[in-house]
Every structure is written in structure tokens, then in C-alpha cells.
N, C-alpha and C positions, 0 to 999 in steps of 0.2 A: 501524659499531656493531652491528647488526643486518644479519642474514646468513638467507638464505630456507631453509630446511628443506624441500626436496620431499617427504622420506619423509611429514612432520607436513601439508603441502598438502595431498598424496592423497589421507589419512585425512578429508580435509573435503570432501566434496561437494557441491555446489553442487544445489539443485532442481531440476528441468525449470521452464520459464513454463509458466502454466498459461494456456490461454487463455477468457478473458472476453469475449466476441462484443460490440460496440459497443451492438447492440440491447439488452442485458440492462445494459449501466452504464445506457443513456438510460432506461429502465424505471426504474432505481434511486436515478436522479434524481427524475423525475417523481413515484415513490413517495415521495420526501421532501421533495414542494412545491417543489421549482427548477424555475423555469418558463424561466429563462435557454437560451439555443441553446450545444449541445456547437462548439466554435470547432476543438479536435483535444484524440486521447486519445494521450498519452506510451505508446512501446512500456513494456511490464513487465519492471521489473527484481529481481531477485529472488539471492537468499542466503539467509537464513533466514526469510524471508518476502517475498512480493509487494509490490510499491505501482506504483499507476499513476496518475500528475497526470493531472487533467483540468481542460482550462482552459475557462472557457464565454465568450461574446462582452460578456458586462459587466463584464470583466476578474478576476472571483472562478478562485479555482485549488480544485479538491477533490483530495485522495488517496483510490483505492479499496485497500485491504489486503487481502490474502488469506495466509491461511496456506495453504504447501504441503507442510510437512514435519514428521510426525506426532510425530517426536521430539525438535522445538524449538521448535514452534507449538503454538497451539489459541487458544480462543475468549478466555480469562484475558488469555494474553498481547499479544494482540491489541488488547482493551479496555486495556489497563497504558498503550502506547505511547498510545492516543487521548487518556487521561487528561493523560499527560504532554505531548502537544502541547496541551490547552487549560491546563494550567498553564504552559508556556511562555507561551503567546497572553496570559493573565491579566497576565503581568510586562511585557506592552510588546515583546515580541518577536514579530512576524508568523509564523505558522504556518499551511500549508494547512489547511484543515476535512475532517478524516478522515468521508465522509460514510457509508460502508460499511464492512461488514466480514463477511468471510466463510472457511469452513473448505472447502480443497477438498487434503485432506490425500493423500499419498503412498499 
């Protein structure tokens, strides 16, 4: 039914990861009162923005967001998506806690 177009793939590039140093998410924790212990940080995966789960040892999971790419990202839409994962959470559906967010644009 659907047939893959490389010429229209190519035209989409994918971001480099940007990389986030461990010490600077556990900073970003502690600056927003989690005292809980980092357990492991999920490699970052990334397309038109970053996310990287962070699980802590009392079973809570946070997503750190990063925008990497100046012509799909920025600070609005970053906030857009947090919004929508706590209206999700509001309706009963589980969602990580976007605990960050930040621009490390292209």
C-alpha cells in the first residue's frame, strides 16, 4: 500500500545526538528537588527532537527534551509536547514526567 520514497527520505535529515554529560541531567535533577538515586540514563534518541528516559531507583521514570534542530524545534514547542503529556497523565493514562527542557539548537 505504501511504498518508501528515498528521493523524499534524503530530503529529511535526522539531527546529530547531542550529548548531555550525566553530571549535568543529576544537576537537573537535584535542581528540581529529586532526591531519588539516577538507577541508568537511556542512550538519546532523536528526529526532530531529543528525549532521554531517566529511570531513578524508586521506580519514577523522567524524560529530559532537547531541541536540536533550529527549523523544527525551539522552546514553544518543546513546552506544547510537556503540556500534552500532563494532559494525557490528567485522563488516566501514565506518562513519563518531562522534568527538563532545553534548546541546544543546530
Amino acid at each position: 500500500m505504501f511504498t518508501r520514497d528515498n528521493n523524499i527520505e534524503g530530503m529529511i535529515s535526522r539531527s546529530p545526538v547531542k550529548d548531555v554529560k550525566p553530571e549535568i541531567i543529576i544537576r537537573i535533577l537535584k535542581d528540581a528537588g529529586i532526591k531519588s538515586k539516577v538507577v541508568n540514563i537511556d542512550k538519546p534518541r532523536t528526529w526532530i527532537m531529543q528525549s532521554q528516559r531517566i529511570w531513578m531507583d524508586d521506580g519514577r521514570c523522567f524524560i529530559l527534551k532537547t531541541g536540536v534542530n533550529s527549523e523544527w524545534t525551539d522552546g514553544s514547542t518543546i513546552l506544547n509536547q510537556v503540556k500534552a503529556g500532563e494532559l494525557i497523565c490528567s485522563i488516566g493514562i501514565p506518562q513519563p514526567k518531562t522534568i527538563f527542557h532545553l534548546y541546544m539548537g543546530s
